[in-house]
Wavefront OBJ file of the C-alpha trace (Angstrom):
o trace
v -31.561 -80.993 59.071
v -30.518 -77.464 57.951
v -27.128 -78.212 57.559
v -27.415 -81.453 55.862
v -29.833 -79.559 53.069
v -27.201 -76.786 52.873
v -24.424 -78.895 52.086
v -26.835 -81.043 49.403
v -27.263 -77.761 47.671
v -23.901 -76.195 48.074
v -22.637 -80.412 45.784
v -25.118 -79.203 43.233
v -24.124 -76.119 42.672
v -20.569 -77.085 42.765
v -21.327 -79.851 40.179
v -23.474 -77.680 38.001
v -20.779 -75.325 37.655
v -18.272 -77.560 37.116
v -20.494 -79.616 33.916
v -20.309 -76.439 32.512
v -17.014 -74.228 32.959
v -16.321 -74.342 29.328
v -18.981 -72.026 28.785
v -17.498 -68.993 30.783
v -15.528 -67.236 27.717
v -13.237 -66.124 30.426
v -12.265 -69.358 31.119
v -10.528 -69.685 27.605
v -10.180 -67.860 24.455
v -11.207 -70.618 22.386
v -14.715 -71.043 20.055
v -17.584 -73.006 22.072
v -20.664 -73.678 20.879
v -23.435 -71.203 20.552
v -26.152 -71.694 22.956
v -29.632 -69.315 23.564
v -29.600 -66.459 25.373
v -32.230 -67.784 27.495
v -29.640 -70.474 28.796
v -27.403 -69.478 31.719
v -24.275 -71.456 32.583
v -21.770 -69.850 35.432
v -18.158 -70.248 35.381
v -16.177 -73.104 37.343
v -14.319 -71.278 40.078
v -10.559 -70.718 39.616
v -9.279 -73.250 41.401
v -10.912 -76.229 39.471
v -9.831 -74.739 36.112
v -6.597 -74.709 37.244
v -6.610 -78.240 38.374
v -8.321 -78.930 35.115
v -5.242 -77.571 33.628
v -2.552 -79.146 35.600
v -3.707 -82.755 34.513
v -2.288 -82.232 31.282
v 1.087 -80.897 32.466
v 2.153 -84.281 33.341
v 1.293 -84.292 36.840
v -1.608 -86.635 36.621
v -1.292 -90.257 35.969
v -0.932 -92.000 32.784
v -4.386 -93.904 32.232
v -5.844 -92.675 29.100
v -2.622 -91.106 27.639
v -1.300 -92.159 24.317
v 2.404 -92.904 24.082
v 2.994 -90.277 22.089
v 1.436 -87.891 25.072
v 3.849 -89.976 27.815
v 7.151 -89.721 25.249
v 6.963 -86.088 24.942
v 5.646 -85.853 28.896
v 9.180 -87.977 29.555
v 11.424 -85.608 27.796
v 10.309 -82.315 29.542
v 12.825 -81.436 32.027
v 9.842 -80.143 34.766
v 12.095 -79.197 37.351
v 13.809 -76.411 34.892
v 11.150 -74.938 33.737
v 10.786 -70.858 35.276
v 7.501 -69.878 36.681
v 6.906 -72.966 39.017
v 5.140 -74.216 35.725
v 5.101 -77.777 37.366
v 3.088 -77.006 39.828
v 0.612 -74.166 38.245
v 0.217 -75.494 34.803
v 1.817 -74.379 31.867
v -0.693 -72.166 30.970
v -0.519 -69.969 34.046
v 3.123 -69.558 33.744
v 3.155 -68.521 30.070
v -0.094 -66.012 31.369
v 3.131 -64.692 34.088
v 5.999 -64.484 31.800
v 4.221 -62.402 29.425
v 2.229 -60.846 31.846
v 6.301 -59.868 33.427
v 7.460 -59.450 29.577
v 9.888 -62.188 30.285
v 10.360 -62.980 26.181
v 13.128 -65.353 27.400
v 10.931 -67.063 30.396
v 7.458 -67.158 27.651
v 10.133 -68.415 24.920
v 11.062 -71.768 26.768
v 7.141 -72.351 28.564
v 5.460 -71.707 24.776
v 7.931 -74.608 22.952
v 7.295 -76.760 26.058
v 3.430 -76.150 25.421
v 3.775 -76.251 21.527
v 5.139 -79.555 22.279
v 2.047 -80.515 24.399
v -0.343 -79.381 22.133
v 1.870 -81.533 19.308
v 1.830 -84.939 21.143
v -2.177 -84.104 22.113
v -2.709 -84.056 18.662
v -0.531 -87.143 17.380
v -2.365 -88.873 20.212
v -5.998 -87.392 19.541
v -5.769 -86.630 23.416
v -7.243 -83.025 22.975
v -8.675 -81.825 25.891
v -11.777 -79.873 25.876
v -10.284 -76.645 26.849
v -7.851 -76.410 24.118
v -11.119 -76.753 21.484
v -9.647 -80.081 19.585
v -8.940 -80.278 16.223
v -11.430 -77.607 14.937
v -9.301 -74.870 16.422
v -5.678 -75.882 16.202
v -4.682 -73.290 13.653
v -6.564 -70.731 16.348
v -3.946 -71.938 19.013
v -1.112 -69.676 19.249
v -3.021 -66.666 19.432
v -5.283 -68.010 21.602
v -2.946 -69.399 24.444
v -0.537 -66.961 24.783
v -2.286 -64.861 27.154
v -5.554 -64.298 28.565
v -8.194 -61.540 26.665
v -7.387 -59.278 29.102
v -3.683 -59.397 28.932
v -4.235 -59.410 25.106
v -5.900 -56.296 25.344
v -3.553 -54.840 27.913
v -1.017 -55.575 25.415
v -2.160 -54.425 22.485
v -2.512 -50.807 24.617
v 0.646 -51.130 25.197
v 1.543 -51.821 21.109
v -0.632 -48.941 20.420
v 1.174 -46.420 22.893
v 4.717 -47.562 21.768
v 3.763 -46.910 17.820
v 2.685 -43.627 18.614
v 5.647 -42.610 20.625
v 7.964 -43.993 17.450
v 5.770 -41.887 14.646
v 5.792 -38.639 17.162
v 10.376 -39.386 17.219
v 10.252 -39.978 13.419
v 8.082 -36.715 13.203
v 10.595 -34.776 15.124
v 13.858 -36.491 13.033
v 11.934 -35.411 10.183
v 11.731 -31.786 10.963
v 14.781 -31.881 12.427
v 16.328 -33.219 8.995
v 14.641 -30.616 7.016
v 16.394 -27.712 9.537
v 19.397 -29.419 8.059
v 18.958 -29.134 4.445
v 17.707 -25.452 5.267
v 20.796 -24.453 6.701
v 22.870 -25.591 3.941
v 20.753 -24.527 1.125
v 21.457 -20.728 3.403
v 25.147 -22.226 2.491
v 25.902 -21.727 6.726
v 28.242 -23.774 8.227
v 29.602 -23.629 11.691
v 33.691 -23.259 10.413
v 32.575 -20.400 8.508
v 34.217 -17.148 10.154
v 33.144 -13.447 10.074
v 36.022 -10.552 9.501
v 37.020 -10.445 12.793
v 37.292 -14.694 13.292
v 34.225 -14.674 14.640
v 31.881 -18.131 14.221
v 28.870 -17.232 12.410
v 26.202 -17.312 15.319
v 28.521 -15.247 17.312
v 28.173 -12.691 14.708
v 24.776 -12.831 14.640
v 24.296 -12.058 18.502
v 26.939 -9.345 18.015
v 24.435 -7.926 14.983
v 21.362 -8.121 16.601
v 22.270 -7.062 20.368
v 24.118 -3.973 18.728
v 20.959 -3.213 16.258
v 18.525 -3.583 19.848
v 20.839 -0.662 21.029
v 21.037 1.254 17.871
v 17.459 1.730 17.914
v 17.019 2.728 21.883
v 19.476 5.203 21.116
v 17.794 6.507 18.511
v 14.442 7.069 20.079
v 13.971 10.935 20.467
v 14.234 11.961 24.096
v 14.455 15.258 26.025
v 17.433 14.488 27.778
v 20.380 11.943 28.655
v 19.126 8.439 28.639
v 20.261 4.957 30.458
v 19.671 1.570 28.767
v 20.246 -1.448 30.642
v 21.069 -4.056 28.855
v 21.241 -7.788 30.502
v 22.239 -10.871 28.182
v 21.571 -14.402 28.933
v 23.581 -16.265 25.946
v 24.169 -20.003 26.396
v 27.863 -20.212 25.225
v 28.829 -23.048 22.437
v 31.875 -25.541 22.886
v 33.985 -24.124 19.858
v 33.524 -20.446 20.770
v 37.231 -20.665 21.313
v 37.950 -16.757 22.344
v 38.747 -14.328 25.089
v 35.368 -14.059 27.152
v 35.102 -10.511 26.529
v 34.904 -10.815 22.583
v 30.925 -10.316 23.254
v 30.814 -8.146 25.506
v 33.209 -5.516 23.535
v 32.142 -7.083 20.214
v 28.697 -4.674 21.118
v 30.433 -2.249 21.545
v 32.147 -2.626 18.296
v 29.566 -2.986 16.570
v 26.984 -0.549 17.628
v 29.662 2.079 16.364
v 29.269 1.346 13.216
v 25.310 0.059 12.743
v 24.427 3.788 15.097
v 26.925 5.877 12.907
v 28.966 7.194 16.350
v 32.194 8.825 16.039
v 33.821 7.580 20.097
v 32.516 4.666 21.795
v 33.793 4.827 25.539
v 34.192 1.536 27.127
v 34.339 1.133 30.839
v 35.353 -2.181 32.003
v 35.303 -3.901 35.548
v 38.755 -3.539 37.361
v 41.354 -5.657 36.370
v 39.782 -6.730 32.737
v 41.734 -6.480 29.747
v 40.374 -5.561 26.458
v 41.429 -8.125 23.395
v 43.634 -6.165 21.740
v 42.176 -6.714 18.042
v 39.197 -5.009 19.270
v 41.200 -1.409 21.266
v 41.215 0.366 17.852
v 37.332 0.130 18.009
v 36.621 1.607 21.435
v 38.104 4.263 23.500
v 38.787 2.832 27.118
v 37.723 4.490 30.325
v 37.868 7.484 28.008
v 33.953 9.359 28.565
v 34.901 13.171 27.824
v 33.112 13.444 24.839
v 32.060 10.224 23.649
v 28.833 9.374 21.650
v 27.732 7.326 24.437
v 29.407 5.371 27.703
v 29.629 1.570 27.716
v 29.757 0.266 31.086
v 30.744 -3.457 31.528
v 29.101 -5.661 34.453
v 29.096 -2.645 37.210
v 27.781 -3.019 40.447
v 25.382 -0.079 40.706
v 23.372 -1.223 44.304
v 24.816 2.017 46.009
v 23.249 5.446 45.200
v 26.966 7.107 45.458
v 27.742 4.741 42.371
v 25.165 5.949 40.301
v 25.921 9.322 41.054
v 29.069 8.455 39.730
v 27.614 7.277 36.141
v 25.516 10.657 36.294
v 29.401 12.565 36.142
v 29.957 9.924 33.274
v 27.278 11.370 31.444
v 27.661 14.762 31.950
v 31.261 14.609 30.438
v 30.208 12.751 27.137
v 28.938 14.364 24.545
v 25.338 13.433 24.545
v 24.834 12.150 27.658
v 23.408 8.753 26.974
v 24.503 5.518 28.976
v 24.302 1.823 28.548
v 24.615 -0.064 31.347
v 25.598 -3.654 30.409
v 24.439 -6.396 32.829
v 24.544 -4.252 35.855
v 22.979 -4.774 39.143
v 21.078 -2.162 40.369
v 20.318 -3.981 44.113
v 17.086 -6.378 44.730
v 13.715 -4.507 43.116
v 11.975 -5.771 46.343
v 14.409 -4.126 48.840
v 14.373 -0.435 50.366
v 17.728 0.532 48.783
v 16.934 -1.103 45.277
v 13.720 0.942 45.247
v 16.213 3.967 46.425
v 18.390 3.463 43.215
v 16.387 2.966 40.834
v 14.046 5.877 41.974
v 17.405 7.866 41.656
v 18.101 7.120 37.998
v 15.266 8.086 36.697
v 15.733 11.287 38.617
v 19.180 11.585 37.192
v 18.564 10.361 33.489
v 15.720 12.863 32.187
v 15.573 11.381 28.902
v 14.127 8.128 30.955
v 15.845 4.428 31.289
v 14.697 1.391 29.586
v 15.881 -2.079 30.287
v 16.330 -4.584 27.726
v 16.847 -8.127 27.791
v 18.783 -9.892 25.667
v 18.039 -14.240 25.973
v 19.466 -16.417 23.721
v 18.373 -19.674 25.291
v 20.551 -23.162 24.964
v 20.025 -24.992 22.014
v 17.863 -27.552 22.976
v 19.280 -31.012 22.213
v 16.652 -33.217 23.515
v 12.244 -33.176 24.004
v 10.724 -31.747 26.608
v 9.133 -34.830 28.099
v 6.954 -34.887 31.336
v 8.451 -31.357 32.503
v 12.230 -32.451 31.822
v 12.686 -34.700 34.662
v 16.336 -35.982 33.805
v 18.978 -33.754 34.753
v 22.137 -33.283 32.121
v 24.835 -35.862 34.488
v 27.873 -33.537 35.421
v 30.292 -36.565 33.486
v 28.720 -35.422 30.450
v 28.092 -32.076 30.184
v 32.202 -31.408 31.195
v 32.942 -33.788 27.759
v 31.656 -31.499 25.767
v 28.678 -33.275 24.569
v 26.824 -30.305 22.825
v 29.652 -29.915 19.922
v 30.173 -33.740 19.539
v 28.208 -36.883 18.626
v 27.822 -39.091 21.525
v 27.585 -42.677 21.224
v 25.662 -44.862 23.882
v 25.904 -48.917 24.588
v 23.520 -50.028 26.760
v 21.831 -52.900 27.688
v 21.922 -55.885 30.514
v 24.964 -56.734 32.322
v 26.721 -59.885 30.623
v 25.536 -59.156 26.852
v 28.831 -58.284 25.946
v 29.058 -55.066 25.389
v 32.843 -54.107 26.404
v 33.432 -56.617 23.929
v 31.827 -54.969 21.459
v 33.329 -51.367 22.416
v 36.523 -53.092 21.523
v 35.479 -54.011 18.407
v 33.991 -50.961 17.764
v 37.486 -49.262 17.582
v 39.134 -52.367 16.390
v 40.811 -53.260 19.420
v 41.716 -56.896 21.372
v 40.731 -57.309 25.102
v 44.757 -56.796 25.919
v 45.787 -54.089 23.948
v 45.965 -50.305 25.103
v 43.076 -48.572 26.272
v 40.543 -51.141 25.407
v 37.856 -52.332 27.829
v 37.858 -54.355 30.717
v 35.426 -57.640 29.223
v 34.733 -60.590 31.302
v 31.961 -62.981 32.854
v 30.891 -60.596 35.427
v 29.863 -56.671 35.505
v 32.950 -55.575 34.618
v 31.656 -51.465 33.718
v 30.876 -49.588 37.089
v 30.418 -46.384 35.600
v 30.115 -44.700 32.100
v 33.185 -44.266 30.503
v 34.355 -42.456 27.658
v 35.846 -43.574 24.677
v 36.928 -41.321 21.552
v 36.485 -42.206 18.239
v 37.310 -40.691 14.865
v 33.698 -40.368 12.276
v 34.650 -38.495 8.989
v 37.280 -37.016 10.269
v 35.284 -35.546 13.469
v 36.375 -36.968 17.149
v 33.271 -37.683 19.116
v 32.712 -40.183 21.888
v 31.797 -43.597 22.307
v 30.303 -43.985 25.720
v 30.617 -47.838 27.659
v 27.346 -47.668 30.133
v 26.774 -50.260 33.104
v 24.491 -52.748 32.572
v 21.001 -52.049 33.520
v 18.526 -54.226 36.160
v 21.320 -55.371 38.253
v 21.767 -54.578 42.155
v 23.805 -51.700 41.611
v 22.227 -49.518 38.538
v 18.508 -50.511 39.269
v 16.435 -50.122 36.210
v 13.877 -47.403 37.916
v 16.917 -44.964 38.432
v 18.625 -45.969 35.658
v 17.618 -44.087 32.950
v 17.810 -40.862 34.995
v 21.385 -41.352 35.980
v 23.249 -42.481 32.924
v 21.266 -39.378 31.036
v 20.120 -41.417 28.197
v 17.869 -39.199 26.905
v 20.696 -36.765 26.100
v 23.009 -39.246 24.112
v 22.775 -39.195 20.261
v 22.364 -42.702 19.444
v 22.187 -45.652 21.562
v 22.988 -49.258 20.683
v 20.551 -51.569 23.157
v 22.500 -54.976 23.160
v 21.311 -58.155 24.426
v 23.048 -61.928 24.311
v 19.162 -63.197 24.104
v 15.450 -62.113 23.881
v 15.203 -58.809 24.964
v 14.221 -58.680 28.719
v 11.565 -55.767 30.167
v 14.718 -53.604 31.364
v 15.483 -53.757 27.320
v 12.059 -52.947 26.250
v 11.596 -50.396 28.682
v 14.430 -48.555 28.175
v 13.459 -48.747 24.499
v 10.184 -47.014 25.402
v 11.801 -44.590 27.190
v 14.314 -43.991 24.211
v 11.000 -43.554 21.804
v 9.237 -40.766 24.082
v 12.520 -39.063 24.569
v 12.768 -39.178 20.126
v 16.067 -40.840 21.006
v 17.247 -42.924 17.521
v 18.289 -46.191 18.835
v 19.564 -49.781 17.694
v 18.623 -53.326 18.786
v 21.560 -55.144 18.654
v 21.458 -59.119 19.296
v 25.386 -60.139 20.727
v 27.243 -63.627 20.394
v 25.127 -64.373 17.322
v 27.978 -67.331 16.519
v 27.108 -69.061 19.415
v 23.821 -68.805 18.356
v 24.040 -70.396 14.865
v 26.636 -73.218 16.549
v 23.734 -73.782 19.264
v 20.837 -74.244 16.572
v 23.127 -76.034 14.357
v 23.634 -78.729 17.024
v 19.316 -79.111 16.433
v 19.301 -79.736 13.180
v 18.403 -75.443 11.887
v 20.308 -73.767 9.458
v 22.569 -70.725 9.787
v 19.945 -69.073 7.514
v 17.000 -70.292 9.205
v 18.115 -69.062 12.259
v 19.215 -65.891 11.760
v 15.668 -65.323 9.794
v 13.466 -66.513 12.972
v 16.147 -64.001 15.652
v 15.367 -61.005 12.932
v 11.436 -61.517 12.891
v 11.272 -61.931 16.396
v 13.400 -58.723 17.480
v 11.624 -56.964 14.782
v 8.091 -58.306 16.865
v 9.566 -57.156 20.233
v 11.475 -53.937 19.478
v 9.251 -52.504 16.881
v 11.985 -51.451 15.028
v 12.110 -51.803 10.903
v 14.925 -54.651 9.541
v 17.539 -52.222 8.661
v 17.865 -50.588 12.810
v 18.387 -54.277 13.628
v 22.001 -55.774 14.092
v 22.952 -59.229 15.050
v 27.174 -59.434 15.213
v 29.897 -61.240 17.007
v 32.814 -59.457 18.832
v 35.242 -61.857 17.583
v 34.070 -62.378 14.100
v 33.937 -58.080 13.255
v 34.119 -59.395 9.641
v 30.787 -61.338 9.520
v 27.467 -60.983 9.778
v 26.071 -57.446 10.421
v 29.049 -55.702 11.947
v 30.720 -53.826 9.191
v 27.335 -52.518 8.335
v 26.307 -51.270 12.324
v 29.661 -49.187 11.865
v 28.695 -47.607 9.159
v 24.890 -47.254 10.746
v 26.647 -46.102 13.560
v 28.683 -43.427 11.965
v 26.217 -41.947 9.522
v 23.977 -41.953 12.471
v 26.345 -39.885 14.192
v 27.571 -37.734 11.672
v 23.864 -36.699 11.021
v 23.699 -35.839 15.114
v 25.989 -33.871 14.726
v 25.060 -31.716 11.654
v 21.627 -31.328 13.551
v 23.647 -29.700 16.961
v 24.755 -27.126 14.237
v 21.830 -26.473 12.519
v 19.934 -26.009 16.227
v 22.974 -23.914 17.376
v 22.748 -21.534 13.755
v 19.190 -20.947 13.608
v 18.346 -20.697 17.897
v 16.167 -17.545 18.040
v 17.342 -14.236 19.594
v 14.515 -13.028 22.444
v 14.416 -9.052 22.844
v 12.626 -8.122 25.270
v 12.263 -3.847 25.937
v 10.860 -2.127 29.025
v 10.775 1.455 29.877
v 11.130 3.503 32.921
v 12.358 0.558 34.362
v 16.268 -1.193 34.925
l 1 2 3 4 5 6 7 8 9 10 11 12 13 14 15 16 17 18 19 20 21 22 23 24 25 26 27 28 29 30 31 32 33 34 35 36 37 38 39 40 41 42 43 44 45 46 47 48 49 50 51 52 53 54 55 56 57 58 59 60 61 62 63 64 65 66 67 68 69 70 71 72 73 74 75 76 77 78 79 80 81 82 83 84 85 86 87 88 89 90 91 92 93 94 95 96 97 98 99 100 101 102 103 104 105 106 107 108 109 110 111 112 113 114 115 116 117 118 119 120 121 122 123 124 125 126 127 128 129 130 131 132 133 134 135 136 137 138 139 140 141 142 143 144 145 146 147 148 149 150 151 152 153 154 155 156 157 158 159 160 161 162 163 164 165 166 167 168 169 170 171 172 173 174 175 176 177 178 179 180 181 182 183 184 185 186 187 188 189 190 191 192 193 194 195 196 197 198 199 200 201 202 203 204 205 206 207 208 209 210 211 212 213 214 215 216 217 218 219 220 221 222 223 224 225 226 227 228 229 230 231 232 233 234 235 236 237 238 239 240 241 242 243 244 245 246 247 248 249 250 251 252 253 254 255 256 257 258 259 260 261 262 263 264 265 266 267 268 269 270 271 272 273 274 275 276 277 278 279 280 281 282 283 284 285 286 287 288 289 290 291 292 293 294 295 296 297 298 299 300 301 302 303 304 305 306 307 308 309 310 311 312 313 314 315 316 317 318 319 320 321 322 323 324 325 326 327 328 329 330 331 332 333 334 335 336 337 338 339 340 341 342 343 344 345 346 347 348 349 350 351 352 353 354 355 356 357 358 359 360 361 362 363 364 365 366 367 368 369 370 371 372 373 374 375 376 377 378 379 380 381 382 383 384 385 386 387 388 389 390 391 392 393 394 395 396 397 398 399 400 401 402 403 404 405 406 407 408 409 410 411 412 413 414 415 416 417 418 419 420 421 422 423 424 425 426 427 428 429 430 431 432 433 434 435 436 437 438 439 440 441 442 443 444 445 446 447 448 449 450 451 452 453 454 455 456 457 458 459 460 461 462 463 464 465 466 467 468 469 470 471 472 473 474 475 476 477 478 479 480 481 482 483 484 485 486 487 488 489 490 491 492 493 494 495 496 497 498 499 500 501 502 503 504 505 506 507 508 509 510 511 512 513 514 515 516 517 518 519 520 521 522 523 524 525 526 527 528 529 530 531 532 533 534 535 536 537 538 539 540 541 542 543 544 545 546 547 548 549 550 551 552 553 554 555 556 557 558 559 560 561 562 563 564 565 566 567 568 569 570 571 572 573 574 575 576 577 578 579 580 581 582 583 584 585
């Protein structure tokens, strides 16, 4: 008797929620009627929505249809369509595709459902979930997605417009360094009196000026500086590597007014010989002060040794440059360094000289992505570097090769075909303005052998100066991600559609214009990519001439031509870091 009640009421409930699962506003996004508050109705369980669902994806009979409904329920190719929409309805699987950001997936399930909704209509077979007639303009943004994933989505907008106004903020600033250094009227060929690049002068200036003024601190007694630099050197500092070194040297004798310099170099170095009429070498007796170049000083019996230097020079003072005076931890570093200041009575002072690398790239999330060894030996610091990117199979060997104007067969072009053809970055020079910097052919992402999660770490995208994201379709998630990756890292970038003529032939074969096709690509990459009109490119490899090819080349170069004025400004302007301690080395 018990059970028989329990299953009587378990048939009511069921039916009572099922009379009423419209009135769950999860179970749709459309507008219901309004009922009091006083009034509760519960929501049919999931798995009687979704059957509710699947009868109008063609999987129920035909009694009740119109022939409209049954013509367009004929033509739909169920089989095809991704997301096992045949069996889970296509609402569900346009809920997964977007929920994946599968544009190209969500593209083919929403015309499929646009043309359900269209032959409902024709038909007057609108079912009550869809709202009828009263809320057909309401329908696309209503069955897209779910509230939730609407919502989720929209976070997701949000984040991605703040990361591109925090990159424009940072090309803005990094645009007005720009015009600063040129309204200073520096430029990076100019060349001091000795052929010197400008910021090489400048470290000259300023370490010898550091020195000037330790020397002339009054003191009762010989003194010893230490002096240890830390300079990040720049790819056209095209000299001997002692230039800097000596260059100090050089310089302090004339900012300190001393009459003999002595300089003491490490066995077996040779002094440029532009720079010997400056210095006097391994020459001490009565010099102004003693230079010593990169000495090993961890043994007391060698700084005994630079004591006797002192005592022959004329005031006794000694700078020490980059020396190593043992560990300051150990029993005989603490031995030596005790020593000096027993030797020197005038006291010691260390000073540290840092000129830190110019930094090319935004400290994001504690600078996780290494600089890749392939990149950092090309020089990338003095050049614009050009990155194209994107899925394997968009084409984008091809369009290296039209890049530079070459065929698939002639010299030094890329390997193209229908498989992944590019197995690891290569380089590729080309000629902007009259500058040679490099075009750079990377793997595709998301495939087996460059997964997307260690992707953007190895191929050091956040380092390159531009990147061109190409894609044959709809931008997948490995496209959008690495977009989003590209915006926190404030690297400019370019969404480039490929094959665009086979496009227009497709879409011409249905009836659309060129016009009208290349009008409904644009807004939609400009939806997805978030990216104004003019950083959006649809071309053809074999037709360079047409569409918007000529005009991503000139993008392309002005984009790297301003990369590269910004390395220079960064590399003019780094800051010097002094830092002075006494009684210590």
């Amino acid at each position: 008797m018990k059970a028989a009640l329990f299953l009587a009421a378990a048939i009511a409930a069921a039916v009572l929620l099922t009379a009423n699962v419209y009135s769950n506003p999860l179970s749709s996004g459309v507008r219901r009627p309004a009922y009091a508050s006083t009034q509760f109705r519960a929501a049919a369980p999931r798995c009687l929505r979704t059957q509710n669902l699947r009868a109008f994806s063609s999987l129920g009979g035909t009694e009740g249809k119109s022939e409209a409904y049954l013509e367009w329920e004929r033509s739909v190719d169920w089989d095809s369509l991704p997301y096992n929409a045949k069996e889970i309805g296509l609402n569900q699987a346009v809920e997964m595709a977007a929920r994946r950001r599968d544009t190209a997936a969500a593209r083919i399930l929403e015309k499929v459902r646009r043309g359900q909704h269209e032959a409902e209509m024709a038909g007057r077979d609108v079912p009550w979930y869809r709202g009828g007639s009263k809320d057909r303009e309401r329908y696309d943004g209503v069955m897209v997605m779910s509230p939730l994933e609407e919502q989720r989505m929209q976070i997701e907008r949000t984040k991605r417009q703040q990361d591109q106004a925090a990159a424009e903020e940072v090309w803005r600033k990094e645009d007005e360094l720009v015009q600063y250094v040129r309204s200073q009227g520096l430029r990076i060929d100019d060349r001091d009196s000795f052929g010197l690049p400008m910021d090489v002068s400048k470290i000259l200036n300023d370490a010898a000026g550091a020195l000037s003024k330790a020397l002339s601190e009054p003191t009762q007694g010989p003194k010893l500086i230490s002096l240890k630099t830390a300079i990040d050197p720049m790819p056209w500092w095209e000299f001997d590597p002692n230039t800097i070194p000596v260059g100090i040297a050089r310089v302090l004798k004339s900012a300190a007014g001393l009459g003999k310099v002595a300089v003491v170099p490490p066995g077996g170095v040779s002094i440029p010989d532009e720079l010997l009429r400056y210095v006097d070498v391994n020459d001490v007796d009565g010099a102004d002060v003693v230079y010593v170049m990169n000495p090993d000083l961890s043994n007391p019996n060698i700084i005994h040794e630079l004591h006797s230097f002192a005592q022959r020079s004329r005031t006794g003072d000694v700078i020490v440059l980059n020396g190593y005076f043992g560990e300051p931890s150990e029993r005989d570093g603490k031995a030596v360094r005790q020593l000096c200041k027993e030797l020197f009575s005038g006291g010691v002072q260390a000073l540290q000289f840092i000129m830190e690398p110019v930094r090319l790239t935004r400290n994001v999330g504690g600078d996780p992505y290494p600089l890749p060894e392939w990149l950092k030996a090309s020089g990338y610091k003095a050049t614009g570097n050009l990155a194209i990117t994107g899925n394997s199979g968009t084409g984008k060997s091809s369009l290296n090769n039209a890049m530079r104007g070459l065929r698939p067969r002639d010299d030094g072009a890329a390997a193209v075909g229908v498989k992944e053809t590019t197995l690891e970055p290569t380089p590729y020079d080309i000629t902007v303005d009259g500058h040679e910097m490099k075009m750079y052919d990377l793997p595709g992402a998301g495939t087996p052998k460059f997964p997307l999660d260690t992707y953007v770490r190895n191929m050091g995208i956040k380092y390159f100066d531009l990147v061109i994201v190409a894609s044959a379709g709809r931008f997948t998630e490995n496209d959008l991600e690495l977009m989003d990756e590209l915006r926190r890292n404030g690297v400019p970038f370019f969404a480039l559609r490929t094959k665009i003529d086979l496009e227009l032939r497709n879409a011409e074969s249905d009836g659309t214009s060129p016009d009208e096709t290349i009008q409904k690509i644009r807004k939609d990459l400009e939806h997805y990519t978030m990216l104004p009109s003019d950083k959006i490119y649809m071309v053809s490899s074999r037709r360079p001439e047409e569409f918007d090819f000529q005009r991503l080349k000139q993008d392309t170069n002005d984009a790297l031509t301003r990369a590269l004025d910004v390395k220079l400004a960064k590399a003019l302007t780094r800051k010097l870091e002094i830092k002075g301690v006494w009684n210590a080395v």
